[in-house]
C-alpha positions as CSV (number, residue, x, y, z in Angstrom):
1,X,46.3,85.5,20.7
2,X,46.9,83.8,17.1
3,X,44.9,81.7,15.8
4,X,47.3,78.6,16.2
5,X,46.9,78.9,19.9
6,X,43.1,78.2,20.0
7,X,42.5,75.7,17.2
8,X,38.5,75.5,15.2
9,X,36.4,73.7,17.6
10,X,35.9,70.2,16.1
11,X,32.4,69.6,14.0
12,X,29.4,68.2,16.2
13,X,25.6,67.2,15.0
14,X,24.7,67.2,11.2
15,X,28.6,68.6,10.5
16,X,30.1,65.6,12.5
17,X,31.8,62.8,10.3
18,X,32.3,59.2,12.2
19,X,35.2,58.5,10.1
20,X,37.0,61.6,12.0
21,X,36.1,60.5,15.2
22,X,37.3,57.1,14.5
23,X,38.7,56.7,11.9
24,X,40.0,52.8,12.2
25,X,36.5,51.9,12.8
26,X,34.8,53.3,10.0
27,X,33.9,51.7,7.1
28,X,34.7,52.7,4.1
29,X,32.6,54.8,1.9
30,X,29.7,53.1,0.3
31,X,30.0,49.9,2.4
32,X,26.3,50.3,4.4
33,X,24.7,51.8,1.1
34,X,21.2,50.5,2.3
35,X,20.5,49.4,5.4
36,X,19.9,46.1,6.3
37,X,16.3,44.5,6.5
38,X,15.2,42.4,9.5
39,X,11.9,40.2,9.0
40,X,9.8,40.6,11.8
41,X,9.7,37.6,13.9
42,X,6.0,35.6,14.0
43,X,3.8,36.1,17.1
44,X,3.9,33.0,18.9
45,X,1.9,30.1,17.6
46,X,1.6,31.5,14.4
47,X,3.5,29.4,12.4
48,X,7.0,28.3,11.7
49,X,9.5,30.7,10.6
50,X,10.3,30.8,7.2
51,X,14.2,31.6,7.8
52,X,14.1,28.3,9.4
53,X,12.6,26.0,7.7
54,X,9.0,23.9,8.0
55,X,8.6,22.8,11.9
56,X,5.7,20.0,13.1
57,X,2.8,22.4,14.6
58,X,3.5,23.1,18.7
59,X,2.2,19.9,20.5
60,X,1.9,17.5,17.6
61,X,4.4,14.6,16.9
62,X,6.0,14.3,13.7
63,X,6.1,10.6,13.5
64,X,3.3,8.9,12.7
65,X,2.1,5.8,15.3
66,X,3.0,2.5,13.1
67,X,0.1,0.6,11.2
68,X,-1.1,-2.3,13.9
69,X,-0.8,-5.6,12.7
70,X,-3.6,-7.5,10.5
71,X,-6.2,-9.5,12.6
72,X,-5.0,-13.5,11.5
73,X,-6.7,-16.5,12.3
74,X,-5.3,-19.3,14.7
75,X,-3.5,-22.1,12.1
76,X,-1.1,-24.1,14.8
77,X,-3.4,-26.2,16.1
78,X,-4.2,-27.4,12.2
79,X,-0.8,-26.8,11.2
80,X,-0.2,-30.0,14.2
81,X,-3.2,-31.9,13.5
82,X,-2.8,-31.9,9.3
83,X,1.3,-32.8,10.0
84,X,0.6,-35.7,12.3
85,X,-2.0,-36.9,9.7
86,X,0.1,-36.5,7.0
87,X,2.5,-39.2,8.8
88,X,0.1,-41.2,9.1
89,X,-1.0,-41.8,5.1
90,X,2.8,-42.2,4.2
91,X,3.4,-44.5,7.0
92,X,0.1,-46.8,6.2
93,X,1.3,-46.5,2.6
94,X,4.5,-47.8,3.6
95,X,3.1,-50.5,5.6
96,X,0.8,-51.5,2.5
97,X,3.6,-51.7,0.2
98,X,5.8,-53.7,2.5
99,X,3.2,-56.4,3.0
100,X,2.0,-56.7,-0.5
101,X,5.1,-58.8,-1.1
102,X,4.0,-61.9,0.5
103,X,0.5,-61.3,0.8
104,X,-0.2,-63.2,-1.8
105,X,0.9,-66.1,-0.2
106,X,0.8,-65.3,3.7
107,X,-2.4,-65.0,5.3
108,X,-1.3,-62.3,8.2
109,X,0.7,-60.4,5.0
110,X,-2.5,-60.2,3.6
111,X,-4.1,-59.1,6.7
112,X,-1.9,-56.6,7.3
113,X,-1.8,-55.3,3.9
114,X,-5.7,-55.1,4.3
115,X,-5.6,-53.0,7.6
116,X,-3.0,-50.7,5.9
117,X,-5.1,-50.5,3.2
118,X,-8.0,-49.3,5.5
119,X,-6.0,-47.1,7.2
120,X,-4.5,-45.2,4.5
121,X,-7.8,-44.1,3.0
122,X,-9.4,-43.2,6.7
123,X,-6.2,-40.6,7.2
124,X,-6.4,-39.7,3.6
125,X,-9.6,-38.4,3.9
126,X,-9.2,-37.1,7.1
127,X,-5.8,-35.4,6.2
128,X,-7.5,-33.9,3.0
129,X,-10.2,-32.2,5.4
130,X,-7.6,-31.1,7.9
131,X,-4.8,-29.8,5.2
132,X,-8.2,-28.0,3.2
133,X,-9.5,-26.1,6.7
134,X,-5.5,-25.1,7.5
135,X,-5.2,-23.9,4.2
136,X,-8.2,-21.8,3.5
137,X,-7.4,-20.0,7.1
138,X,-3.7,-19.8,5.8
139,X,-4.8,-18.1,2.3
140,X,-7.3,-16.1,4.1
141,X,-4.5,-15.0,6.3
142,X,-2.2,-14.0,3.4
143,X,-4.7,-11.9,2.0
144,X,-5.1,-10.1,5.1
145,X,-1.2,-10.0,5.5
146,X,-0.2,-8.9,1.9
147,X,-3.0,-7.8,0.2
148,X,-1.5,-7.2,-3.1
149,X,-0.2,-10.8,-3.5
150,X,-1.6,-12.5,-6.3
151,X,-3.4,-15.3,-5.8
152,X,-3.5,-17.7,-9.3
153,X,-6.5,-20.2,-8.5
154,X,-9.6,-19.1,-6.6
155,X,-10.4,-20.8,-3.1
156,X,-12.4,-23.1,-3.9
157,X,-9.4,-24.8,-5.4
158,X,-7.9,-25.4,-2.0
159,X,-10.2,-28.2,-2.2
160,X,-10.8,-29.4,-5.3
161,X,-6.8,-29.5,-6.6
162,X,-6.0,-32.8,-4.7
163,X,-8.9,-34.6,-6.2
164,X,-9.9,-33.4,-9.7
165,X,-7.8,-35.3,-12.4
166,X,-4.9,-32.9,-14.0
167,X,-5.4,-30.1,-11.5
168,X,-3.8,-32.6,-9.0
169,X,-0.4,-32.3,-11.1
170,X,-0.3,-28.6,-10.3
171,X,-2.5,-27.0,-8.8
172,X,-1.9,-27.6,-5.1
173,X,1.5,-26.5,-5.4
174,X,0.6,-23.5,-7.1
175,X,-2.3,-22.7,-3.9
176,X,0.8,-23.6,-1.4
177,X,3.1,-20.9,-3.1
178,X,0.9,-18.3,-3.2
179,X,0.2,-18.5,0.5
180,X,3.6,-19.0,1.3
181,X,4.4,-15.6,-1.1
182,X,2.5,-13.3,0.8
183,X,3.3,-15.1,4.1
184,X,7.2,-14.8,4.0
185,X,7.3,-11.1,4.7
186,X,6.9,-11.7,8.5
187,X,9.2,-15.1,8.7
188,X,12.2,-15.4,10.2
189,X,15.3,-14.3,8.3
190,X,16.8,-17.2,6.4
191,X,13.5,-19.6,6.2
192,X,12.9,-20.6,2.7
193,X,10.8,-24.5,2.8
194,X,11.4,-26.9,-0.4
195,X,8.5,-26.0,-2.1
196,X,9.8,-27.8,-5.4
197,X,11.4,-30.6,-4.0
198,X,8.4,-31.5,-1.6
199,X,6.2,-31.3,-4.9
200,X,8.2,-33.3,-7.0
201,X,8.6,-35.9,-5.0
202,X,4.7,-36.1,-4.2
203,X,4.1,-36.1,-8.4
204,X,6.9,-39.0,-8.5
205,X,4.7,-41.0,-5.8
206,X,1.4,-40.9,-7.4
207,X,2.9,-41.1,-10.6
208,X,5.0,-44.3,-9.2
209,X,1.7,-45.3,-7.3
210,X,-0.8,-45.1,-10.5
211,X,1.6,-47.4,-12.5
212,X,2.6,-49.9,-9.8
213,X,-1.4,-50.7,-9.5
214,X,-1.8,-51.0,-13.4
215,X,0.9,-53.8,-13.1
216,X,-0.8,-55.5,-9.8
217,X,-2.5,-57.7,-12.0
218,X,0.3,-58.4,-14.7
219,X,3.4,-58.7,-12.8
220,X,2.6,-58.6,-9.3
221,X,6.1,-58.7,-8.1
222,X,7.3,-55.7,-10.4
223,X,4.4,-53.9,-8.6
224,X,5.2,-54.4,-5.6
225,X,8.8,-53.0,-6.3
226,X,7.5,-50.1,-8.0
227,X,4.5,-49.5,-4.8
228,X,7.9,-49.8,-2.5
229,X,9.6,-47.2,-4.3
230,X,6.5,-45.1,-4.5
231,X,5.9,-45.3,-0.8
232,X,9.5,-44.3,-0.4
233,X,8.6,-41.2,-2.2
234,X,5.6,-40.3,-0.4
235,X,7.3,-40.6,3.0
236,X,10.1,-37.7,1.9
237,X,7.3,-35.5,0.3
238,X,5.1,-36.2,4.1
239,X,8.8,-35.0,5.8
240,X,9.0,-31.9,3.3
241,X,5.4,-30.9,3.6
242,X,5.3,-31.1,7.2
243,X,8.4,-28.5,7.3
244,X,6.2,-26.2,4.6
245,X,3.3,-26.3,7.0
246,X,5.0,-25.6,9.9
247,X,7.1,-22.4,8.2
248,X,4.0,-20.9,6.8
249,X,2.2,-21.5,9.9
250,X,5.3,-19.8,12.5
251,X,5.5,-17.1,9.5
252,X,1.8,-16.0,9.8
253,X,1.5,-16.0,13.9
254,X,4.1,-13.8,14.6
């Protein structure tokens, strides 16, 4: 027999070359040059993998609960009582100024101006009192609320800014603001009150109201224009302040 007959046995073991065998399949020389390296994968609860990424520990949220809400003091039932009050002084003032035009002259004119008289300084000192308490519980609120809003006058202001000469230009308004700054974080979306125009028109009143009584003597009918038109004052300030009280009030019980 010739050799062509029987061909070589093909090579097997270490002599055995894959790209003979298959050939289409093989890769090409050099293309697995080192062979590739699989991390061993961590025993369970031992961590997050690192080919993934950081995971929250097994059995442990990743959200934290939310902060609970700041412990406030009750200030509706003030907010109520210092808003009816403060109705009360502009309409007695009202009621004084109207009569003072013919009380000179009219005995029930002059009674009446009396009792409104009498009247306006019982709810002005009563509104002071009630306005003081809902406002210290209102600042001590915002503190609690926002504790990083500044505060420019120190409590003891609350009280003493309507009454002390000078401060009573200013300083209220700037006691109000500051409460209503650290408050307006939890109000509803849109509610702004006329901090400016309810202070204006209260500086325009007493300012109206200190020079019509320096004229009751000298011209007691220009007085009694200028009282009118200071009572008119007072009344929009009372409307304005009662929405400021009310806002701060809903903003801090919510």
């Amino acid at each position: 027999m010739s050799d062509q007959q029987f061909p070589p046995p093909r090579a097997t073991g270490a002599n055995r070359r894959p790209d003979q065998d298959v050939s289409f399949f093989a890769p090409s020389g050099g293309e697995f040059s080192q062979a590739p390296s699989f991390s061993k994968p961590a025993a369970f609860g031992a961590g997050p993998d690192p080919r993934f990424g950081a995971a929250a520990p097994l059995g442990r949220s990743s959200f934290a609960p939310p902060a609970p809400r700041p412990v406030t003091e009750p200030v509706l039932g003030l907010a109520q009582a210092a808003t009816v009050l403060t109705f009360v002084v502009a309409g007695a003032d009202l009621l004084t100024s109207l009569t003072s035009f013919g009380a000179e002259t009219n005995l029930a004119a002059a009674l009446a101006t009396l009792a409104g008289v009498g009247v306006y300084v019982g709810a002005a000192v009563a509104n002071w009192i009630v306005v003081g308490i809902w406002l210290t519980r209102a600042r001590a609120n915002a503190q609690r609320l926002e504790p990083r809003a500044p505060h420019r006058r120190a409590a003891a202001w609350i009280w003493l800014g309507w009454i002390v000469p000078i401060a009573w230009f200013f300083v209220p308004h700037q006691v109000v603001t500051d409460v209503w700054n650290a408050s307006r974080g939890r109000a509803a979306h849109g509610e702004n009150p006329k901090l400016g125009l309810w202070w204006g028109l209260w500086i325009g009143g007493l300012v109206l109201g200190s020079w019509s009584y320096r004229l009751s003597e000298a011209d007691p009918g220009l007085a009694a224009v200028i009282g009118l038109l200071s009572s008119l004052l007072w009344v929009g300030a009372a409307v304005l302040f009662a929405g400021v009280v009310k806002t701060v009030s809903a903003a801090q019980s919510r």
